[in-house]
C-alpha positions as semicolon CSV with decimal commas, in nm:
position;residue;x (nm);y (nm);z (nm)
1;X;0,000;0,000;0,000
2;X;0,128;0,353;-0,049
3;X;0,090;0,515;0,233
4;X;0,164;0,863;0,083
5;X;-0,155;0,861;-0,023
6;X;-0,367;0,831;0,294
7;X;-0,293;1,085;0,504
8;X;-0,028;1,107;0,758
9;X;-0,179;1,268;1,066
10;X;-0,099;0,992;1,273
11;X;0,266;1,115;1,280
12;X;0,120;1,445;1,419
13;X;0,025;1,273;1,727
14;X;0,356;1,062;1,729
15;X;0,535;1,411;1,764
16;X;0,305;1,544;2,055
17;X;0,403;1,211;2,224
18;X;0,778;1,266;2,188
19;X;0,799;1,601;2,320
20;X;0,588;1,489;2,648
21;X;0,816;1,225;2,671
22;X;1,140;1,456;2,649
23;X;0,953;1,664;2,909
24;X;0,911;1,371;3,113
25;X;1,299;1,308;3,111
26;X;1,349;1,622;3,141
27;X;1,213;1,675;3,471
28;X;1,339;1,335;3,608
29;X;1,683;1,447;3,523
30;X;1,729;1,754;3,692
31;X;1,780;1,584;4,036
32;X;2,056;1,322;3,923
33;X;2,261;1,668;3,722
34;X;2,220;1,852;4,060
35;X;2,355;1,601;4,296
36;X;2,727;1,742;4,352
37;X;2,572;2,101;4,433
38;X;2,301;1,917;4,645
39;X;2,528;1,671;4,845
40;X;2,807;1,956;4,901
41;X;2,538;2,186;5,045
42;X;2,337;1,900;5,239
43;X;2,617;1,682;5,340
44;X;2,462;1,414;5,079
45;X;2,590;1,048;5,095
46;X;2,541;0,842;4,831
47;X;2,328;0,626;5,006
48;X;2,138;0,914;5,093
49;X;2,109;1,031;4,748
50;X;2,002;0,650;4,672
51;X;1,723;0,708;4,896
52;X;1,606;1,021;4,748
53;X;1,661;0,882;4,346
54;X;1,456;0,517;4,508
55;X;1,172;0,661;4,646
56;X;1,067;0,840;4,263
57;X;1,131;0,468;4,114
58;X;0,947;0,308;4,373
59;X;0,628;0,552;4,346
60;X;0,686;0,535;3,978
61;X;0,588;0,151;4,018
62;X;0,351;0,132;4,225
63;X;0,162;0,448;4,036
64;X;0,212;0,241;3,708
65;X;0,002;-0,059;3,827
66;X;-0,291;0,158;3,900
67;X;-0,180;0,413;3,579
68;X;-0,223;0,186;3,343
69;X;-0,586;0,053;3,455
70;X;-0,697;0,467;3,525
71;X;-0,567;0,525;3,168
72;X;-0,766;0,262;3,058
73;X;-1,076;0,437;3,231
74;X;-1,037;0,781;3,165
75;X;-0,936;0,743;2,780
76;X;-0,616;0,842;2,667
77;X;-0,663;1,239;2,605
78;X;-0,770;1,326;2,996
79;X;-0,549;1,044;3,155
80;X;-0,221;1,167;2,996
81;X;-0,348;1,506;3,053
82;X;-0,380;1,495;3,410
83;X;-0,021;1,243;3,415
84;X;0,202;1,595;3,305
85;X;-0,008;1,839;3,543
86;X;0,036;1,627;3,850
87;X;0,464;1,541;3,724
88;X;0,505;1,918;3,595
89;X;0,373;2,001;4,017
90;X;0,607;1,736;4,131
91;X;0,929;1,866;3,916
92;X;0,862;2,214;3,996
93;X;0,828;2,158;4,366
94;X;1,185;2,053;4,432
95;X;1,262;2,373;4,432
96;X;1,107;2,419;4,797
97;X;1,222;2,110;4,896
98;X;1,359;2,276;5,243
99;X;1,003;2,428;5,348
100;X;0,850;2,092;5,249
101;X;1,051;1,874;5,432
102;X;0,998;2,118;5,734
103;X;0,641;2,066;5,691
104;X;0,629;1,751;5,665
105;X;0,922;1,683;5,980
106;X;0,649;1,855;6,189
107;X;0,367;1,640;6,054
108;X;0,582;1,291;6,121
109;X;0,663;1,452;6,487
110;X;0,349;1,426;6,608
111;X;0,349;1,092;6,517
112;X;0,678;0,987;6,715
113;X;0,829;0,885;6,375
114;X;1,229;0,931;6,412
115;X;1,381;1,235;6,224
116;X;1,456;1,238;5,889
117;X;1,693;1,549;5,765
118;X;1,474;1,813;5,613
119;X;1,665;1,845;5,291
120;X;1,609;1,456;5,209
121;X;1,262;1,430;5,373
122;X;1,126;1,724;5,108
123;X;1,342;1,602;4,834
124;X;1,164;1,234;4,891
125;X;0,842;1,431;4,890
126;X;0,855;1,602;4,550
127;X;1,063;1,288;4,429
128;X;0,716;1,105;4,538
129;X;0,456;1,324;4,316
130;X;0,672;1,323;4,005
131;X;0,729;0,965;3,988
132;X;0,326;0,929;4,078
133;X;0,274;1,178;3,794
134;X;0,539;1,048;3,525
135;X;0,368;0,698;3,575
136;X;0,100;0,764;3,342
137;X;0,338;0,878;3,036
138;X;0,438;0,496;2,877
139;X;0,099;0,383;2,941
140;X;-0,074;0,687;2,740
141;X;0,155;0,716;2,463
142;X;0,183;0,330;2,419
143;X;-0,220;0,365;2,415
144;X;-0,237;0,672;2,183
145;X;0,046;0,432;1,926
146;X;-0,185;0,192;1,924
147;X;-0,519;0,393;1,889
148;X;-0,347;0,573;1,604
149;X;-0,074;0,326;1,408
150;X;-0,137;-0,027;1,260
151;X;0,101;-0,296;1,406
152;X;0,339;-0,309;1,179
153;X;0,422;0,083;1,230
154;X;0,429;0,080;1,593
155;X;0,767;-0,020;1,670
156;X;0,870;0,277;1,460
157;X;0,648;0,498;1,554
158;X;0,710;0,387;1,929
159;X;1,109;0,445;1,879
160;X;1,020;0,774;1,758
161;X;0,822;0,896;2,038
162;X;1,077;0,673;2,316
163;X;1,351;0,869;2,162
164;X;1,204;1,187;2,347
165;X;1,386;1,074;2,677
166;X;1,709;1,020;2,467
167;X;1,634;1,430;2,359
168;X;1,542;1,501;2,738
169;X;1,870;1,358;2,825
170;X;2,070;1,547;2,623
171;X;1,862;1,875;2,687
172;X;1,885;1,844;3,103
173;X;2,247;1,876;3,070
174;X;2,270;2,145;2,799
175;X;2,027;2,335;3,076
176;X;2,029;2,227;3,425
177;X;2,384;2,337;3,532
178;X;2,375;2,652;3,342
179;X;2,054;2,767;3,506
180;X;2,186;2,622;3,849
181;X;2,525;2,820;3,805
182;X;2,382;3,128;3,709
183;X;2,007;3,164;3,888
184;X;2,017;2,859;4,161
185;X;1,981;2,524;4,163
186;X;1,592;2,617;4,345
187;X;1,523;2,786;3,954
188;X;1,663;2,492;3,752
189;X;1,382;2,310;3,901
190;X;1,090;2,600;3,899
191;X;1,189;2,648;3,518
192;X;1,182;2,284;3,370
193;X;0,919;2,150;3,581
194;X;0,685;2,450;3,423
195;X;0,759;2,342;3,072
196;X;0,452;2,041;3,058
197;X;0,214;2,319;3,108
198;X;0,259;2,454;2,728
199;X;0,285;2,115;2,616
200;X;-0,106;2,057;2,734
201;X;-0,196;2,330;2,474
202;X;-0,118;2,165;2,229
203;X;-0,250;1,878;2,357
204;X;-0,611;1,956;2,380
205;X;-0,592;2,133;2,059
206;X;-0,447;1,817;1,832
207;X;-0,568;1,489;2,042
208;X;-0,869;1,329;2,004
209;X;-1,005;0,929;1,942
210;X;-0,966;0,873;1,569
211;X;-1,304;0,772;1,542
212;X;-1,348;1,156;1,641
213;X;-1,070;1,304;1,453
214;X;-1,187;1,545;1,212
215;X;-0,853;1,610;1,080
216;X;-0,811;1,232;0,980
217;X;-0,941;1,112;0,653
218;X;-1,101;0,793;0,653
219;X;-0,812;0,647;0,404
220;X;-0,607;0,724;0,711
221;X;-0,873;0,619;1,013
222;X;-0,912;0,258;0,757
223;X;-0,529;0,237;0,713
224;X;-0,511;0,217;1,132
225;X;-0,761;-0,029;1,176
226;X;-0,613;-0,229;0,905
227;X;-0,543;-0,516;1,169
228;X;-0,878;-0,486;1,287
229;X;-1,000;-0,612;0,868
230;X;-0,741;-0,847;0,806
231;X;-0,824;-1,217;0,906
232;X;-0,557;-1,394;1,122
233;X;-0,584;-1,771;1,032
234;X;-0,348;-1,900;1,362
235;X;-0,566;-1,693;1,647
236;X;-0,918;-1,660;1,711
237;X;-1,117;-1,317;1,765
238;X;-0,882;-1,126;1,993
239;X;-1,102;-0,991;2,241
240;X;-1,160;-0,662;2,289
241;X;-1,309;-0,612;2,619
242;X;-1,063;-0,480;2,906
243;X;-0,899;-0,785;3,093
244;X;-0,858;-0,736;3,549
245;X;-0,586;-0,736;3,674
246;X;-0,627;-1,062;3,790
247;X;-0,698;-1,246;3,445
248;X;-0,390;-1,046;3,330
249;X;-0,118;-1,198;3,553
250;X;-0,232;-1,534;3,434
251;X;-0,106;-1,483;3,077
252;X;0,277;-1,573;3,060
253;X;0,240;-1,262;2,771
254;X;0,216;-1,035;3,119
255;X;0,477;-1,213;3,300
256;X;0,722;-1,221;2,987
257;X;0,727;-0,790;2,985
258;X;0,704;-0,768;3,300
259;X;1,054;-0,998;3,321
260;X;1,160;-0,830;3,058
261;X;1,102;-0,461;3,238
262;X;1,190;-0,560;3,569
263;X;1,596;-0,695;3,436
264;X;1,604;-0,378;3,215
265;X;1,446;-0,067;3,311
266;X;1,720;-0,019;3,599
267;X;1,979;-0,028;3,379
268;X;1,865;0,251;3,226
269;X;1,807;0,458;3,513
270;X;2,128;0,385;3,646
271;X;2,306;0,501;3,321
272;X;2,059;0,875;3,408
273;X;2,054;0,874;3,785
274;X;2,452;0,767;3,800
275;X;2,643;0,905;3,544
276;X;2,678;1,224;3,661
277;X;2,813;1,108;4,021
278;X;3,007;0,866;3,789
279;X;3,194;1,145;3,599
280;X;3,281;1,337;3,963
281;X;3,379;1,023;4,128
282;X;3,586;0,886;3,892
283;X;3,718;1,219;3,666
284;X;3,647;1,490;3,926
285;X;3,382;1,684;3,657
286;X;3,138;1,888;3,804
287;X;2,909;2,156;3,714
288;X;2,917;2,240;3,344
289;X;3,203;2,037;3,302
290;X;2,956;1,721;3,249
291;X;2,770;1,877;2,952
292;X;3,015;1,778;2,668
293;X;3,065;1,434;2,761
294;X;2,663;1,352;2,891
295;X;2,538;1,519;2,548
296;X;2,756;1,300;2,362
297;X;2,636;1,012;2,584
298;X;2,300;1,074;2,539
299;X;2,301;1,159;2,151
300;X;2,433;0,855;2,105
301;X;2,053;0,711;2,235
302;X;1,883;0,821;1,950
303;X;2,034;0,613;1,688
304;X;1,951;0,351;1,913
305;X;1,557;0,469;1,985
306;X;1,477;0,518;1,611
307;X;1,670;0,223;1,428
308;X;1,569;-0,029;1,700
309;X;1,170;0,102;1,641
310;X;1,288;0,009;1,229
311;X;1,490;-0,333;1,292
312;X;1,218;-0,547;1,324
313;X;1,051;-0,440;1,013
314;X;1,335;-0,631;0,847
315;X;1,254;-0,975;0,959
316;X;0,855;-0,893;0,952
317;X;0,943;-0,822;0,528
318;X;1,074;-1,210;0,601
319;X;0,717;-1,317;0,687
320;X;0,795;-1,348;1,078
321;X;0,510;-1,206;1,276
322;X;0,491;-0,851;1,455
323;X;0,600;-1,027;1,740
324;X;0,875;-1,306;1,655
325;X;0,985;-1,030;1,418
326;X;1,044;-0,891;1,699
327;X;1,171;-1,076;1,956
328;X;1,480;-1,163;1,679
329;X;1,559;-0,790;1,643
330;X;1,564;-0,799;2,060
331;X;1,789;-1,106;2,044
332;X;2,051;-0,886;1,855
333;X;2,026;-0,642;2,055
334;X;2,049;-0,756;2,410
335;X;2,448;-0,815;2,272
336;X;2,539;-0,484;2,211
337;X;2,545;-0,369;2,602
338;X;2,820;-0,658;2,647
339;X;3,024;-0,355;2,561
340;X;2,994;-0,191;2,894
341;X;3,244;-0,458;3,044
342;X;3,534;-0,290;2,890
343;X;3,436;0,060;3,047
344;X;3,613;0,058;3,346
345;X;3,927;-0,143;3,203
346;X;3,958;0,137;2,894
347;X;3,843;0,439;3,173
348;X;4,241;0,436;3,201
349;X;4,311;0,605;2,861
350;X;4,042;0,898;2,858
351;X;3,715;0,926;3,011
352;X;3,550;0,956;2,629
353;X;3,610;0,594;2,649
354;X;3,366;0,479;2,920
355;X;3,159;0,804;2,792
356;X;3,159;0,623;2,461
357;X;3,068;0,294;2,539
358;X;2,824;0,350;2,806
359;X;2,670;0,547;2,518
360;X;2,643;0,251;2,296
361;X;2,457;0,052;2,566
362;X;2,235;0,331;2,629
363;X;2,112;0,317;2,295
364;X;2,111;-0,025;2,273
365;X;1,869;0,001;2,609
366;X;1,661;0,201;2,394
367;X;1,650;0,019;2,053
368;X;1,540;-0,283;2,341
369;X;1,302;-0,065;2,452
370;X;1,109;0,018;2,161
371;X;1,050;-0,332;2,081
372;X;1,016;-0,438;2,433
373;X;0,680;-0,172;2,457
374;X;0,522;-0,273;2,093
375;X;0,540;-0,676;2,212
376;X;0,222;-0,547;2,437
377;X;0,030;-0,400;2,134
378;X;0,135;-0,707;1,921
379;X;-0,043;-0,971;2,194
380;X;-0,323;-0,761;2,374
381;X;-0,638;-0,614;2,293
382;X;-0,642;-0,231;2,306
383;X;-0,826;-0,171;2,580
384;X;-0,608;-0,341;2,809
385;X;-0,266;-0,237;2,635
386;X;-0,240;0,056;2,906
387;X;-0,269;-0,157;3,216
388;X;-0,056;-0,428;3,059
389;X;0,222;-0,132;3,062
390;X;0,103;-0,048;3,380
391;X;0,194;-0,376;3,530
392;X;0,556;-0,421;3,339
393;X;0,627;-0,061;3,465
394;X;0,609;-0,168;3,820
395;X;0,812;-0,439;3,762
396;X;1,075;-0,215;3,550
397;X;1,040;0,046;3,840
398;X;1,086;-0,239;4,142
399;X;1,402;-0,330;3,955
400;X;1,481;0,023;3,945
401;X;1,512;0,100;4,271
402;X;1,677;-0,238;4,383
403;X;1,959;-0,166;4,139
404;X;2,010;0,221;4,290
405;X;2,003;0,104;4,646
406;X;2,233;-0,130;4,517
407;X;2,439;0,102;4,383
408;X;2,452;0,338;4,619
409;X;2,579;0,098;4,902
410;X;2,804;-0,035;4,683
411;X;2,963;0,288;4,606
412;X;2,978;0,415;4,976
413;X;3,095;0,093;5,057
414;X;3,425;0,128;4,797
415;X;3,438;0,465;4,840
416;X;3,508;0,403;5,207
417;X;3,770;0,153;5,091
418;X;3,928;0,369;4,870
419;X;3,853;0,180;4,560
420;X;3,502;0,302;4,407
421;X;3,576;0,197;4,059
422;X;3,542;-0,175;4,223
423;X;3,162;-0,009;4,274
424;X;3,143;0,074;3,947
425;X;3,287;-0,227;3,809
426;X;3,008;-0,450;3,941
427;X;2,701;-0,199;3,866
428;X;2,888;-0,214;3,493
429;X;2,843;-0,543;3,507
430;X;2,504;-0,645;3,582
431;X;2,385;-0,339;3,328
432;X;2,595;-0,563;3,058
433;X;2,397;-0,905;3,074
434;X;2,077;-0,753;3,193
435;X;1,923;-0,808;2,868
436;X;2,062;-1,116;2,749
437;X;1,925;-1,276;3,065
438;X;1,575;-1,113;2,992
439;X;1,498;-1,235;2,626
440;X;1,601;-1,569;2,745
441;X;1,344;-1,582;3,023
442;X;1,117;-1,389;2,777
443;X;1,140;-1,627;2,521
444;X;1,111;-1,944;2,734
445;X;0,791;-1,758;2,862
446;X;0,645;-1,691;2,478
447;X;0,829;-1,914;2,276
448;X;0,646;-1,822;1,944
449;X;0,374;-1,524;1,902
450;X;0,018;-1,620;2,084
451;X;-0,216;-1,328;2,070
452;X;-0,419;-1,296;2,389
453;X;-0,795;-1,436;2,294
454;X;-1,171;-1,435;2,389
């Protein structure tokens, strides 16, 4: 089919869901950039800052369990809307960290709960609503992708839109420390946590169902629900009511992206939450020092994000399915990250060397990524594609925070020792065989594609 011909508004709502996701990363970011200037003037450990960085990733997965299913209920227009205004609060509000945390010091004393120190009691806090608010993104734009693409477009269009935290990566750098140097590290947080607010504009002007999309033609709105036309000889009707929770954990479908999520995602937020402290404790770069070699880094992601949402495509032109297409494209590139083992031996000649590679695994995390959020479209019905998500983002976020306590133990630990780069070394590591250790559990869990049926 020539697709030239029917219309490409789809790709209009692919863009809105980029730049909320580069807001998204934005705001996550600013913390992990600021963490020198915060631990210097707080007295920080980095078990303290592991604390801080755990309690977003654990409210993060908890939110996405319920995310997913209010998604689900709300529709995907009002449910991501409400996701950025309650994360763009929760990013903004770091900057009063101090007052919070006195607040809320006063609250827990009347309850005979032991101190906490202000600065990492309001910093947990505001930590707490963004990761509550940022929940909701994945679930809504994997939901939008598959309200408005056909299934063999949504990897791509998926990589396109996940390559928006690869852009919010680069941008936090390019920002956050400037702002921080010149106006306060209180305004780097005021000033990108306001940013989601003029992305809802847009928003409510351009979203709506496609069955209620005037500015779709119906070549377009038939070209979407091509899948829905096309007869699949191997399944039965896929059904289309919304699944509970409960019949949802018994598919091994569930259980293989939630595995898959739960050995990955912390990777990833290591390589955003760490790399900064990384840089100081292992090069002594601080401040705006970090913004050549992190915007390299994170540049680097977007090759990744947008030719792992393609790769697939090549063995689906094979005849695989959506799906096993899929899952060899993932196979390929769970090797890539192997590369990370050589960072800390190589660190030794320059620090563009574990810059470099690090980078490589990044956007291998991401070309996994893209593929690793479509295999939900490919096997469930789409009312239930949201609180699929929701459910593998609590397991991503879970792993999450045990691999940043983790880290930040071990790194106090060697740090104490005087040999941190032993920390690193084993955090390196477990980031390089994350993902060959996922597809295999994956794949034992879904050997071949099974669509989820009536």
């Amino acid at each position: 089919m020539d697709t030239s011909k029917i219309g490409k508004y789809r790709w209009t709502i692919c863009s809105l869901l980029f730049f909320a996701t580069t807001v998204n990363y934005l705001d996550r970011q600013v913390l992990s950039l600021l963490k020198p200037t915060l631990e210097e003037e707080f007295g920080w450990t980095n078990s303290d800052y592991a604390n801080i960085a755990s309690v977003f990733q654990f409210s993060y997965a908890i939110s996405m369990l319920f995310a997913g299913r209010i998604i689900d209920k709300l529709g995907t227009k009002w449910g991501f809307a409400w996701a950025i205004i309650i994360w763009s609060v929760g990013a903004a509000i770091h900057g009063f960290a101090i007052p919070i945390g006195t607040g809320f010091m006063a609250i827990l004393g009347w309850f005979g709960v032991a101190a906490v120190p202000i600065s990492i009691l309001g910093f947990m806090v505001s930590r707490a609503i963004l990761g509550f608010g940022e929940s909701g993104n994945f679930p809504a734009a994997i939901k939008a992708t598959a309200e408005y693409f056909p299934k063999k477009e949504r990897a791509f269009a998926t990589g396109i839109f996940n390559s928006g935290t690869n852009v919010g990566a680069i941008l936090a750098p390019l920002t956050v420390p400037w702002i921080a140097t010149n106006w306060g590290w209180e305004a780097a947080f005021f000033i990108i946590g306001s940013i989601g607010f003029l992305w809802l504009i847009f928003w409510f002007i351009f979203y709506e169902k496609p069955e209620n999309q005037k500015r779709l033609s119906k070549e377009e709105f038939n070209y979407i629900n091509s899948d829905n036309i096309e007869s699949d000889s191997e399944n039965s009707t896929i059904n289309t009511e919304e699944l509970s929770w409960v019949k949802l954990l018994g598919y091994k479908q569930t259980w293989a992206f939630a595995v898959g999520k739960f050995l990955t995602d912390g990777v990833w937020w290591f390589f955003l939450f760490w790399l900064p402290a990384y840089l100081k404790d292992q090069y002594h770069m601080t401040g705006t020092q970090i913004i050549l070699p992190l915007t390299v880094l994170y540049s680097l992601t977007m090759f990744g994000s947008i030719g792992g949402g393609w790769f697939p495509i090549y063995f689906i032109k094979k005849g695989y399915t959506p799906y096993d297409g899929r899952m060899k494209a993932m196979l390929l590139i769970a090797i890539v990250p192997l590369v990370v083992l050589l960072a800390q031996p190589l660190g030794g000649i320059s620090f563009w060397m574990p810059v470099l590679l690090i980078g490589v695994a990044a956007s291998a995390h991401q070309a996994w990524s893209a593929n690793l959020f479509t295999t939900v479209s490919d096997m469930f019905p789409k009312k239930s594609i949201a609180s699929v998500v929701g459910i593998g983002g609590m397991a991503g976020g879970l792993g999450g925070v045990i691999v940043t306590k983790t880290g930040g133990a071990l790194f106090d630990k060697y740090k104490a020792l005087g040999h941190i780069e032993t920390g690193y070394t084993i955090m390196f590591t477990f980031c390089a065989i994350a993902y060959l250790l996922a597809w295999v559990i994956m794949k034992s869990l879904v050997p071949k594609y099974k669509a989820v049926v009536s």
